[in-house]
N, CA, C and O atoms as a Tripos MOL2 file, in Angstrom:
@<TRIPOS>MOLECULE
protein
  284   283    71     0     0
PROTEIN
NO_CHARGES

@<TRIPOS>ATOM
      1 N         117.3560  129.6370   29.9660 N.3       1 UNK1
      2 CA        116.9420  128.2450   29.9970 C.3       1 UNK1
      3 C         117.7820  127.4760   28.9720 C.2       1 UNK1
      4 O         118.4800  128.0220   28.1180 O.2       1 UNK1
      5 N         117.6750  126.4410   29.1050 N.am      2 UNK2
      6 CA        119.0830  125.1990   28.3660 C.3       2 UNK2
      7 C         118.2600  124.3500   27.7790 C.2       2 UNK2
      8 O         117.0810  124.6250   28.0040 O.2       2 UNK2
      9 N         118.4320  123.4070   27.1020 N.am      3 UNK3
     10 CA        118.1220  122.0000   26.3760 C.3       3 UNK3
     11 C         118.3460  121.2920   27.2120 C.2       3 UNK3
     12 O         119.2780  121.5260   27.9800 O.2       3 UNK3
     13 N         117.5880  120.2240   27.3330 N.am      4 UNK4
     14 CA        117.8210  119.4360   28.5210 C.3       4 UNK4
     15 C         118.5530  118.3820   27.9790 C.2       4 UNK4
     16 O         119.2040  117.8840   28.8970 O.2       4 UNK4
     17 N         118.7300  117.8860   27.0760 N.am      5 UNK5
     18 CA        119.0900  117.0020   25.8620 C.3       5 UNK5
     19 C         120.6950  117.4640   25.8590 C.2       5 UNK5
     20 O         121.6560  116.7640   26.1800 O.2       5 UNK5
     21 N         120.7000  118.7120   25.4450 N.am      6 UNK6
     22 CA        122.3610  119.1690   24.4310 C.3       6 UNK6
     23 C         122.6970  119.8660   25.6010 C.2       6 UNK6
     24 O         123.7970  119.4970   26.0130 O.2       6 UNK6
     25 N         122.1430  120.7870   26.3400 N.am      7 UNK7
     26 CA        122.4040  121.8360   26.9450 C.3       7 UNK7
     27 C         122.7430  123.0070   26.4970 C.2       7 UNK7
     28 O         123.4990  123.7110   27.1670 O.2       7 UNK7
     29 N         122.1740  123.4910   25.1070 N.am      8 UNK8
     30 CA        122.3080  124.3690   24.5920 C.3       8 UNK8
     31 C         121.8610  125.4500   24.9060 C.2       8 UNK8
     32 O         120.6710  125.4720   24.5910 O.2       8 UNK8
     33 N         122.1780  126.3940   25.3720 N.am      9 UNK9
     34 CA        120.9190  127.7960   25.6820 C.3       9 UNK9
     35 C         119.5550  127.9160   24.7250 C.2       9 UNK9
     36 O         119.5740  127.7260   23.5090 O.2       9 UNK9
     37 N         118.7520  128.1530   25.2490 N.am     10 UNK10
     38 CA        117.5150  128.6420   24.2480 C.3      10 UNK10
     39 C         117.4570  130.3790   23.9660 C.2      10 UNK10
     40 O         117.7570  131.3600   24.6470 O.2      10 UNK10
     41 N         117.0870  130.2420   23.0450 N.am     11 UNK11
     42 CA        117.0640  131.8340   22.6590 C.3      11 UNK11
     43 C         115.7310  131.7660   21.6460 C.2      11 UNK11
     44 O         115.3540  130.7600   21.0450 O.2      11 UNK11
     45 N         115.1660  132.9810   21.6140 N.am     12 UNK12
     46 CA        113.7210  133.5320   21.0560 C.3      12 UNK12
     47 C         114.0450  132.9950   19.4810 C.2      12 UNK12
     48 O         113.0730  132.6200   18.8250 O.2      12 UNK12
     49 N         115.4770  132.9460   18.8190 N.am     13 UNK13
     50 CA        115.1120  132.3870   17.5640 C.3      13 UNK13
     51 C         114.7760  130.0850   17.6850 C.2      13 UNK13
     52 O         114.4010  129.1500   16.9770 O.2      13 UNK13
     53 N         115.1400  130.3020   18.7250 N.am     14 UNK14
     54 CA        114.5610  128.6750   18.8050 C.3      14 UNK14
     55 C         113.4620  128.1410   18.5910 C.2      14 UNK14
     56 O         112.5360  128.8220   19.0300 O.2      14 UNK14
     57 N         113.1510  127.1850   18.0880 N.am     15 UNK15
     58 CA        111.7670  126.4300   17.5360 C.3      15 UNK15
     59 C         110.8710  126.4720   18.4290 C.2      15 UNK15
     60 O         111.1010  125.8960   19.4920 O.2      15 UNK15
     61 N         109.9460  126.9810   18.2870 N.am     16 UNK16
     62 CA        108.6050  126.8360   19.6780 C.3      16 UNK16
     63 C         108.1080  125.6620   19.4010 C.2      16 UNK16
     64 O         107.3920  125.1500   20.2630 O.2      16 UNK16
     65 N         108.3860  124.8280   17.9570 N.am     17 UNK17
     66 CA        107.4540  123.5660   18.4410 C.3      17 UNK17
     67 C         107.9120  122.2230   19.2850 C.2      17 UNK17
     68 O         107.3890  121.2600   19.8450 O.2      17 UNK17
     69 N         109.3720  122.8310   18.9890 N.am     18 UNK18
     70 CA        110.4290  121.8660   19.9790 C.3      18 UNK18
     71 C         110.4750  122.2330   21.4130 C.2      18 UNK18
     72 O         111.1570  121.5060   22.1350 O.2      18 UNK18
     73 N         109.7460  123.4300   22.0430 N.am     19 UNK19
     74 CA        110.2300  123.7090   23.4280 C.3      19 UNK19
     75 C         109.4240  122.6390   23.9870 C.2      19 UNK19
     76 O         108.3680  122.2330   23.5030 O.2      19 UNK19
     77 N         110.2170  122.0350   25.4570 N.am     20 UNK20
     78 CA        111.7040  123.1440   25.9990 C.3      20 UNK20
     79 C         112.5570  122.3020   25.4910 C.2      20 UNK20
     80 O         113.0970  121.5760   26.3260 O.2      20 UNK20
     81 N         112.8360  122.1650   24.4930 N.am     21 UNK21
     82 CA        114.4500  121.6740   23.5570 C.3      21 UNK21
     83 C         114.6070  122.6420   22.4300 C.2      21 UNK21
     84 O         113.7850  123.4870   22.0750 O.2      21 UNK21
     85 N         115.6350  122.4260   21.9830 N.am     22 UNK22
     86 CA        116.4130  122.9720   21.2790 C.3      22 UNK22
     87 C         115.9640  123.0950   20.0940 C.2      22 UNK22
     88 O         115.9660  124.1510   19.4620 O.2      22 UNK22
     89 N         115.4720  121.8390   19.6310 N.am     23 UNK23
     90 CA        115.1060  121.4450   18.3030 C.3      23 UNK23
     91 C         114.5060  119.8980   18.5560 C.2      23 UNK23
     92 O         114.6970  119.1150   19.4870 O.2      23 UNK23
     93 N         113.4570  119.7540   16.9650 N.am     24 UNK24
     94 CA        112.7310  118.9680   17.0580 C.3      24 UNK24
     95 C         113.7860  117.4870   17.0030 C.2      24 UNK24
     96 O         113.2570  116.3900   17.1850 O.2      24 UNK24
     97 N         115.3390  117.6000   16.7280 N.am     25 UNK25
     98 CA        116.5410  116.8840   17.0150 C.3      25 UNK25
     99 C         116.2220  116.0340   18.6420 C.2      25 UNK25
    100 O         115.8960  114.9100   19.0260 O.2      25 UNK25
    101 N         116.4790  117.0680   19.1000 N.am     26 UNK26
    102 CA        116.7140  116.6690   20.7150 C.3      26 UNK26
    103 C         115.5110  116.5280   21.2130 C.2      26 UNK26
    104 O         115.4320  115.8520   22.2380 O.2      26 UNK26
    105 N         114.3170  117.0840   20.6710 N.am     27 UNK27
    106 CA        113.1040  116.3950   21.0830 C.3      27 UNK27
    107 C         112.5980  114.9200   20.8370 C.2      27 UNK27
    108 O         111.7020  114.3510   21.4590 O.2      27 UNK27
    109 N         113.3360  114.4340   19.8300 N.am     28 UNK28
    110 CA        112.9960  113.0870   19.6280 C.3      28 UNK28
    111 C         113.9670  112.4910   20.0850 C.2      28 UNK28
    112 O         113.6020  111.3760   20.4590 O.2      28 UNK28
    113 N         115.6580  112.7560   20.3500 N.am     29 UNK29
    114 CA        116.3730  112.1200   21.1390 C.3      29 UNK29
    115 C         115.6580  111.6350   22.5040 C.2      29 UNK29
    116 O         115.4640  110.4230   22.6050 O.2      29 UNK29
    117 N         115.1710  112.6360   23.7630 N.am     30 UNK30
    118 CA        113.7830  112.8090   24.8520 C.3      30 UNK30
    119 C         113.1300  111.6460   24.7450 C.2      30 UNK30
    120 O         113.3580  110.7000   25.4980 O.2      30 UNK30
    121 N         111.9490  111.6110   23.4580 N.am     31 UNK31
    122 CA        111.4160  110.5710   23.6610 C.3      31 UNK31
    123 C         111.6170  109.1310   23.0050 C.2      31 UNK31
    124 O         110.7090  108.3010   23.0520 O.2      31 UNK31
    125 N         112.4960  108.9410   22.5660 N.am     32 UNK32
    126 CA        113.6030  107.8390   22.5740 C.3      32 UNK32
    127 C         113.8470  107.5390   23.6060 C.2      32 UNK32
    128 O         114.1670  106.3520   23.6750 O.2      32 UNK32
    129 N         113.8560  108.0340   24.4720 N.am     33 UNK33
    130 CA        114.8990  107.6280   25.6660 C.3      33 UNK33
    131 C         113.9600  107.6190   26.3750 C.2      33 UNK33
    132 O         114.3880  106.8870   27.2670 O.2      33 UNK33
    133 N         112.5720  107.9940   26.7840 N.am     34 UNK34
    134 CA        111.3950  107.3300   26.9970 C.3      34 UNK34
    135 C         111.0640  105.8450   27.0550 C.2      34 UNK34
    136 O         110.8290  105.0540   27.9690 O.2      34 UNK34
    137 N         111.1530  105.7530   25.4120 N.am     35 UNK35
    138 CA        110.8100  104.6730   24.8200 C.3      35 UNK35
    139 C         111.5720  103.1360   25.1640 C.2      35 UNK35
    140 O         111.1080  101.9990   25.2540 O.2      35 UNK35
    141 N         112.9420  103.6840   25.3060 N.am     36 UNK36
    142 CA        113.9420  102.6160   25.6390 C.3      36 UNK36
    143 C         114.1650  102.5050   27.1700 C.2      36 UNK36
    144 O         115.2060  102.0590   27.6550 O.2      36 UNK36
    145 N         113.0010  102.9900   27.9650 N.am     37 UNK37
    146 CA        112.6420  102.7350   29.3150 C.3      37 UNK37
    147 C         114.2750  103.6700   30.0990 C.2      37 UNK37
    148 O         114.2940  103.7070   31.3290 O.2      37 UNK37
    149 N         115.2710  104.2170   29.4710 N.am     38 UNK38
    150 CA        116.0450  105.1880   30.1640 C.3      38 UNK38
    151 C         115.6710  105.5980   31.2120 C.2      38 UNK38
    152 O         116.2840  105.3180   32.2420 O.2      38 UNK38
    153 N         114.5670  106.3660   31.2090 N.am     39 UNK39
    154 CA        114.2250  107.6460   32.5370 C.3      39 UNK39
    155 C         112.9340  106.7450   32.9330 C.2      39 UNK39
    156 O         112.0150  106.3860   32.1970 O.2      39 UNK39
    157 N         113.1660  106.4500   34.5090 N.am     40 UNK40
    158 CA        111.7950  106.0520   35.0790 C.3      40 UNK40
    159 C         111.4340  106.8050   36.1630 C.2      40 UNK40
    160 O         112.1130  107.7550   36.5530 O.2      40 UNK40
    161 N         110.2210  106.3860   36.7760 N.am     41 UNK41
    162 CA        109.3960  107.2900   37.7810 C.3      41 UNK41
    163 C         109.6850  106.1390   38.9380 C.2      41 UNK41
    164 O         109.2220  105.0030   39.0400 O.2      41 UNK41
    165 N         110.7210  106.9320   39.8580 N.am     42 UNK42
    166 CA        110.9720  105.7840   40.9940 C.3      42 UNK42
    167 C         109.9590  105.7760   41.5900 C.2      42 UNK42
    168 O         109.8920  104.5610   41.7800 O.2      42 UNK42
    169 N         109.0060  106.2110   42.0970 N.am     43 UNK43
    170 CA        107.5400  105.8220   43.0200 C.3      43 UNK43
    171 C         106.4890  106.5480   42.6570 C.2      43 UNK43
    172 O         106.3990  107.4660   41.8420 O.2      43 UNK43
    173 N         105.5620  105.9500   43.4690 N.am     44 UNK44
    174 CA        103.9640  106.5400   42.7950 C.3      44 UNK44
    175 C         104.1400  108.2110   43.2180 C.2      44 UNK44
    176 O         105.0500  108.6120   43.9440 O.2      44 UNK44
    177 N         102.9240  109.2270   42.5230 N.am     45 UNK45
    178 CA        102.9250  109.8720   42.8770 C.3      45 UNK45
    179 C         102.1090  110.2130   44.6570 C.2      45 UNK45
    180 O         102.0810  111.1820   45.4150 O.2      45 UNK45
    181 N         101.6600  109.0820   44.6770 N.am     46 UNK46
    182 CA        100.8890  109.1420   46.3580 C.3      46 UNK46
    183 C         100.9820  107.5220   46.5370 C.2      46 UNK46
    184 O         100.5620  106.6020   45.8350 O.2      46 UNK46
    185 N         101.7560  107.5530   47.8490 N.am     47 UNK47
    186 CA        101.9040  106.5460   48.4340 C.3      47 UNK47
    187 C         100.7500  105.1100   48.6000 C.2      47 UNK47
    188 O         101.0190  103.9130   48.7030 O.2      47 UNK47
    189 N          99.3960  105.8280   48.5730 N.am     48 UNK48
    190 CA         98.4340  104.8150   48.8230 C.3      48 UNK48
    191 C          98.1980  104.0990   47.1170 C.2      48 UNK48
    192 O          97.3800  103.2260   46.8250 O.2      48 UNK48
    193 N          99.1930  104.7870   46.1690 N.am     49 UNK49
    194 CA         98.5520  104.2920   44.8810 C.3      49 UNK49
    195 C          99.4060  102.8530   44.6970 C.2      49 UNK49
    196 O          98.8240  101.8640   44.2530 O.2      49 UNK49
    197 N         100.6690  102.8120   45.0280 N.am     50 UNK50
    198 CA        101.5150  101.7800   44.9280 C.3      50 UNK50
    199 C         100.9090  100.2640   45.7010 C.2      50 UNK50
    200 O         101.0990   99.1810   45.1480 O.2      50 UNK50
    201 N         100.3460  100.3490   46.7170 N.am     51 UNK51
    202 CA         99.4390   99.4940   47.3340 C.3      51 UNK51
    203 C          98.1380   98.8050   46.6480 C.2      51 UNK51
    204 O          97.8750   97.6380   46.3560 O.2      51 UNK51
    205 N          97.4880   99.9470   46.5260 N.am     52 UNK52
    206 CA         96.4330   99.6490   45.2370 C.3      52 UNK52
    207 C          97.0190   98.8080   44.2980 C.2      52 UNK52
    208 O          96.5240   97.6820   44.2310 O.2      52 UNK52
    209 N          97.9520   99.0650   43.5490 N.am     53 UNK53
    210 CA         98.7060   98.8020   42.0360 C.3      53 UNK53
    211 C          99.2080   96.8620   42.6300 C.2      53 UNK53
    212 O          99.0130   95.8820   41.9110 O.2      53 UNK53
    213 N          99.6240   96.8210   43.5640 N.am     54 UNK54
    214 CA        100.0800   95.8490   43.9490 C.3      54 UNK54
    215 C          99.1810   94.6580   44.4320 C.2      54 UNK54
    216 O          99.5130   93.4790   44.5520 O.2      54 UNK54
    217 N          97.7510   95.3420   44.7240 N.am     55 UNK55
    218 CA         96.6410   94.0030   45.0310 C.3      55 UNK55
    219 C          96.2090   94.1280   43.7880 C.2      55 UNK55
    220 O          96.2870   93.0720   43.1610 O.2      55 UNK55
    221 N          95.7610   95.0710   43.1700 N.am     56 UNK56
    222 CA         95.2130   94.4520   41.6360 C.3      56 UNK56
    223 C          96.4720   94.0690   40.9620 C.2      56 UNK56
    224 O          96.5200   95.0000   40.1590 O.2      56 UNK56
    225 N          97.7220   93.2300   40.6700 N.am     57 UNK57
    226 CA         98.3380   92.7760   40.1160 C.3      57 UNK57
    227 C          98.0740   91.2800   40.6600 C.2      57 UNK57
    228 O          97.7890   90.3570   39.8970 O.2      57 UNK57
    229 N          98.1820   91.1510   41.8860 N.am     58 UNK58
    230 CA         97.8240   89.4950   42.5620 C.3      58 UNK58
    231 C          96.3520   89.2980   42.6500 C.2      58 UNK58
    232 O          96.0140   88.1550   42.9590 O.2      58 UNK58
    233 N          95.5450   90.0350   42.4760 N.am     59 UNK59
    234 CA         94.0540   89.6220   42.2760 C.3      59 UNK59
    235 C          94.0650   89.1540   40.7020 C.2      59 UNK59
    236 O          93.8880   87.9640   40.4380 O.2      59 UNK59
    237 N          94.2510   90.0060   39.7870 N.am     60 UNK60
    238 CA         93.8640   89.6810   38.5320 C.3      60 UNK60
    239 C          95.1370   88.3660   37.5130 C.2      60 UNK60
    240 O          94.7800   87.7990   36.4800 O.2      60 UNK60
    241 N          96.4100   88.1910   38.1010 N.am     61 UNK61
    242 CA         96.7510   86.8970   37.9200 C.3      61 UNK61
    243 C          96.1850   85.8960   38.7420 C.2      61 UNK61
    244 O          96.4180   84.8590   38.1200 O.2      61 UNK61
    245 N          95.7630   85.6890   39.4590 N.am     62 UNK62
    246 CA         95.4690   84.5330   40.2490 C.3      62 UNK62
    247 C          93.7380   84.3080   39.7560 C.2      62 UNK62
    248 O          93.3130   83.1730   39.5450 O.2      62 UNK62
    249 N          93.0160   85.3070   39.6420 N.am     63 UNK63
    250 CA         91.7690   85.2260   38.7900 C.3      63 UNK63
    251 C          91.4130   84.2550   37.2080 C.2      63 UNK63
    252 O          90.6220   83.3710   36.8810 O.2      63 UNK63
    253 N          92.6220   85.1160   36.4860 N.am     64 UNK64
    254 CA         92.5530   84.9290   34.9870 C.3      64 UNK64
    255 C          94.1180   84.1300   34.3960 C.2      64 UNK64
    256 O          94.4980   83.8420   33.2610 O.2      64 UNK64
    257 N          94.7330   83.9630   35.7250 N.am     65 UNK65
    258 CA         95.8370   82.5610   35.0120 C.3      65 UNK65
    259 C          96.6610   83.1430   34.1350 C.2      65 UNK65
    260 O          97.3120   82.4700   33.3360 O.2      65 UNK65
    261 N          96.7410   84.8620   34.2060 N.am     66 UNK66
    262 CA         97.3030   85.5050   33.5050 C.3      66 UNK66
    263 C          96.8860   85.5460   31.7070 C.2      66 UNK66
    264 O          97.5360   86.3070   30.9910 O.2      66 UNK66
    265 N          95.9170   84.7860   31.1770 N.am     67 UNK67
    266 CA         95.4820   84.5470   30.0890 C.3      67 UNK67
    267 C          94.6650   86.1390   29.9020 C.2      67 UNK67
    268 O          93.4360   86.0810   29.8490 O.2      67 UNK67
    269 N          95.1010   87.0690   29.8350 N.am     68 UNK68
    270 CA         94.6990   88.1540   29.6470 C.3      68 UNK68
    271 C          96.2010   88.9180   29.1850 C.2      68 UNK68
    272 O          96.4120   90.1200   29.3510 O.2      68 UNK68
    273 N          97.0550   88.0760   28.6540 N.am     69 UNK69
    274 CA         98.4050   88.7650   28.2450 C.3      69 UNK69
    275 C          98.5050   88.6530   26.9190 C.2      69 UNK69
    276 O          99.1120   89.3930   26.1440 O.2      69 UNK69
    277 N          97.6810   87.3830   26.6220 N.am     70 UNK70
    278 CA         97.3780   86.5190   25.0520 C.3      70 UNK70
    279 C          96.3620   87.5150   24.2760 C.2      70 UNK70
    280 O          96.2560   87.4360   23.0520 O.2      70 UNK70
    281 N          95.7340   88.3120   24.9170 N.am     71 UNK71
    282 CA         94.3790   89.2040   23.9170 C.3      71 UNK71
    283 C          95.1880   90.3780   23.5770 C.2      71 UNK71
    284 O          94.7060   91.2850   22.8980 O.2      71 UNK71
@<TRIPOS>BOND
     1     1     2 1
     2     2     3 1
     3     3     4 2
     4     3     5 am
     5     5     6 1
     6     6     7 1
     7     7     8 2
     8     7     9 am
     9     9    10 1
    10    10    11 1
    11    11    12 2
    12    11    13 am
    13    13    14 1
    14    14    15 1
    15    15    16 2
    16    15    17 am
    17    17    18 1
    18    18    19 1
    19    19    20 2
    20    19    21 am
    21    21    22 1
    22    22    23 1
    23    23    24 2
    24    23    25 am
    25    25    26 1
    26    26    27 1
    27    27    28 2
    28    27    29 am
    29    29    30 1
    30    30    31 1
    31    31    32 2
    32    31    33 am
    33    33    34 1
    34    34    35 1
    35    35    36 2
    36    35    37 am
    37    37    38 1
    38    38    39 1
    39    39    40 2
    40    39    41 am
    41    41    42 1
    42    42    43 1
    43    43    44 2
    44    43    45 am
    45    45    46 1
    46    46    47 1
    47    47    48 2
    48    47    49 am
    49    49    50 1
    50    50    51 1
    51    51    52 2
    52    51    53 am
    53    53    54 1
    54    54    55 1
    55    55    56 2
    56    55    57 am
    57    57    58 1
    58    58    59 1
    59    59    60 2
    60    59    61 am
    61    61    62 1
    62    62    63 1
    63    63    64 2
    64    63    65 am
    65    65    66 1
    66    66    67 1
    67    67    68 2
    68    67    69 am
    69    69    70 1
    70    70    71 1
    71    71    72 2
    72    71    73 am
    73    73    74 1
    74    74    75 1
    75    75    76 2
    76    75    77 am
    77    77    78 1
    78    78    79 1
    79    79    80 2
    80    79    81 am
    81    81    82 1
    82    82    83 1
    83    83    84 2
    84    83    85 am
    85    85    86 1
    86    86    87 1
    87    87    88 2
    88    87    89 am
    89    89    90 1
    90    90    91 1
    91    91    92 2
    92    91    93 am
    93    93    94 1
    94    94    95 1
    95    95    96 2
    96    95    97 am
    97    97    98 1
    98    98    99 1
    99    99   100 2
   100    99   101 am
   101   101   102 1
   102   102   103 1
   103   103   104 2
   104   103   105 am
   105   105   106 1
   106   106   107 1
   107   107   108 2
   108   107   109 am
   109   109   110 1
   110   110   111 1
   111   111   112 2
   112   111   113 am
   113   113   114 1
   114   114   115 1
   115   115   116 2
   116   115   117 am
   117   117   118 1
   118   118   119 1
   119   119   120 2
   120   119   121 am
   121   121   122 1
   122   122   123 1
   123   123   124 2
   124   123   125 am
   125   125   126 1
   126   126   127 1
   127   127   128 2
   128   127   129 am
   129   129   130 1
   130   130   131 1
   131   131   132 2
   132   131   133 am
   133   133   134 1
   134   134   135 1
   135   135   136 2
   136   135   137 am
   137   137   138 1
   138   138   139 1
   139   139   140 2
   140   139   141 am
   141   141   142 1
   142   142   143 1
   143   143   144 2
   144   143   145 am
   145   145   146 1
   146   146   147 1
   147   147   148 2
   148   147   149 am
   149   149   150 1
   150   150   151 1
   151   151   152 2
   152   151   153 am
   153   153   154 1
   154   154   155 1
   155   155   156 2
   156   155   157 am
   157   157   158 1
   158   158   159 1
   159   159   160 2
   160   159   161 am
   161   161   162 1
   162   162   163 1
   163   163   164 2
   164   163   165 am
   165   165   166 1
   166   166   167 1
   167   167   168 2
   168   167   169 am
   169   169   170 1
   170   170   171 1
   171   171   172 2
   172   171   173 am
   173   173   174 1
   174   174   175 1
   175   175   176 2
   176   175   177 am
   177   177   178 1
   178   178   179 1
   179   179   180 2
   180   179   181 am
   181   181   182 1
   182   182   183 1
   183   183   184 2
   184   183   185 am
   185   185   186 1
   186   186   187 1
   187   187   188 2
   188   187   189 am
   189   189   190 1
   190   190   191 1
   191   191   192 2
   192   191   193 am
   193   193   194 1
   194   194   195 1
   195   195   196 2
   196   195   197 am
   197   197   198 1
   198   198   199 1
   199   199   200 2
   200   199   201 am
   201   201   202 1
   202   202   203 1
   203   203   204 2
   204   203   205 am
   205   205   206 1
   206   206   207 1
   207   207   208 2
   208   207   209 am
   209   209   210 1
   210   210   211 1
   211   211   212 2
   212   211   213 am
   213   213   214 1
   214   214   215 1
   215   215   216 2
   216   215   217 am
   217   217   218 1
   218   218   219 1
   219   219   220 2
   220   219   221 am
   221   221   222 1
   222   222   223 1
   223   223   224 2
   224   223   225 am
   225   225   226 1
   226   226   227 1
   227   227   228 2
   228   227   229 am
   229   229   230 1
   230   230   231 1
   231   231   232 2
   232   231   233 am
   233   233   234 1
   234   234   235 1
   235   235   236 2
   236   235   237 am
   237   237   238 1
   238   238   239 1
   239   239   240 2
   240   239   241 am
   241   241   242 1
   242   242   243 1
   243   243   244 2
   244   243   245 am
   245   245   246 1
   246   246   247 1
   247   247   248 2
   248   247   249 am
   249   249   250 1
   250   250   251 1
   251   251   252 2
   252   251   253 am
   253   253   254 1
   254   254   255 1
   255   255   256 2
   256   255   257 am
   257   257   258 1
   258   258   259 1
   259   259   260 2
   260   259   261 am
   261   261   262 1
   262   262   263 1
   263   263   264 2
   264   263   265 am
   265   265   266 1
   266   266   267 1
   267   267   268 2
   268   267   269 am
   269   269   270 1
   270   270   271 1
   271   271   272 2
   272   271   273 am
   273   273   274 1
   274   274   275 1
   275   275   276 2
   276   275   277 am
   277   277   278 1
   278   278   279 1
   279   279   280 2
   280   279   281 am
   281   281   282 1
   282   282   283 1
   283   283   284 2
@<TRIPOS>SUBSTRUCTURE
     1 UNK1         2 RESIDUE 1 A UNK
     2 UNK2         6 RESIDUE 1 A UNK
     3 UNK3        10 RESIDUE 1 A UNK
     4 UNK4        14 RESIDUE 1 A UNK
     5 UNK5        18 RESIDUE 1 A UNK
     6 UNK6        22 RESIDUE 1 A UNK
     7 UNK7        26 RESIDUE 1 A UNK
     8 UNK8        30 RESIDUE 1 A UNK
     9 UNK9        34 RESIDUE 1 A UNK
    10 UNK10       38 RESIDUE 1 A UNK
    11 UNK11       42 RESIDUE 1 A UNK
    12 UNK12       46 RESIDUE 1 A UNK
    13 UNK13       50 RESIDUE 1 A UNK
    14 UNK14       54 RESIDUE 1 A UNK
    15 UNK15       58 RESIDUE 1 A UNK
    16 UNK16       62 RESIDUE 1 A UNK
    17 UNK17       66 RESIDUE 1 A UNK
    18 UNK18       70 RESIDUE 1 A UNK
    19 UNK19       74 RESIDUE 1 A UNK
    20 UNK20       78 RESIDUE 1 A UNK
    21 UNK21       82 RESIDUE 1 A UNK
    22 UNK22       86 RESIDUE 1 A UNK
    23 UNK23       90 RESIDUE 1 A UNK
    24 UNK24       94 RESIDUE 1 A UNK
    25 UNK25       98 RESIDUE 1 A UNK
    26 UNK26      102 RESIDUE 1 A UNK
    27 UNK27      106 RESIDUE 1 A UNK
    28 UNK28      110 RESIDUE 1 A UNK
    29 UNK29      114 RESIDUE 1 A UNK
    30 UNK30      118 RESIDUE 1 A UNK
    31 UNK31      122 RESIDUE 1 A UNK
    32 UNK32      126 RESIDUE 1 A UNK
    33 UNK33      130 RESIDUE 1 A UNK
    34 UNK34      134 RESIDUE 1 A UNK
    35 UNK35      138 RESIDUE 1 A UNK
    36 UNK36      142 RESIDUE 1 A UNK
    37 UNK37      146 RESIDUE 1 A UNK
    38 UNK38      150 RESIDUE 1 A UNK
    39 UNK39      154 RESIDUE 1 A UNK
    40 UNK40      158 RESIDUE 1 A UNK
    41 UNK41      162 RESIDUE 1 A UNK
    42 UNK42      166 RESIDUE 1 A UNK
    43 UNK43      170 RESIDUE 1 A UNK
    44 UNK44      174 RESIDUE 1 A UNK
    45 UNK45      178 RESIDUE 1 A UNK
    46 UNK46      182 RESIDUE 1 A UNK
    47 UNK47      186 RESIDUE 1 A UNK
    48 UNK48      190 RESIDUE 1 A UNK
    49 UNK49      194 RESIDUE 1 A UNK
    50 UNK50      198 RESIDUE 1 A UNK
    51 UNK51      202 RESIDUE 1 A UNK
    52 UNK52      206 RESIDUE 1 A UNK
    53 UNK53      210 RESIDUE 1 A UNK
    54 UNK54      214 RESIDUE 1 A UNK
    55 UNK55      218 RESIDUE 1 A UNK
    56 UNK56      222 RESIDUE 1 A UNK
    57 UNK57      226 RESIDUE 1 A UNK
    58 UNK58      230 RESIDUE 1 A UNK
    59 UNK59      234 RESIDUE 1 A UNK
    60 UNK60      238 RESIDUE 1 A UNK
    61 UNK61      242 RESIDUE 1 A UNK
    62 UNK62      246 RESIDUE 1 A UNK
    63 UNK63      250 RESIDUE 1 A UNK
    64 UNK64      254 RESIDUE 1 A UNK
    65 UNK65      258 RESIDUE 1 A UNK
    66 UNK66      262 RESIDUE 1 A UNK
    67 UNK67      266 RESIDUE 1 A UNK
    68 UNK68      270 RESIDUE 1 A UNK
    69 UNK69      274 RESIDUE 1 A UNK
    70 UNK70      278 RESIDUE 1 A UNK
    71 UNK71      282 RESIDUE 1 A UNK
């Protein structure tokens, strides 16, 4: 198995609190790159959820005038 980060091989002396990376290095590189919206989830995990997601976005602006962005 590799670093997904470096691509370094893993080996038994590698950090278990960093798996599956290399080190707690490239584990925070990961979620950095989280953070800075890098890696996204192109679609829902079930099709009927994206539908859902999309009437409660036009129900609850058109409700509250969007004044629920201010709290």
């Amino acid at each position: 198995m590799e670093c997904p980060i470096c691509k370094v091989a893993l080996t038994k002396n590698s950090d278990p609190k960093a798996n599956p990376f290399c080190s707690i290095r490239c584990k925070a590189v990961d979620l950095g790159k989280w953070m800075a919206e890098d890696y996204t989830i192109s679609k829902p995990l079930f099709p009927h959820q994206q539908d859902d997601q999309d009437n409660n976005l036009g129900t609850k602006g058109a409700k509250n005038g969007n004044s629920d962005l201010l709290h």
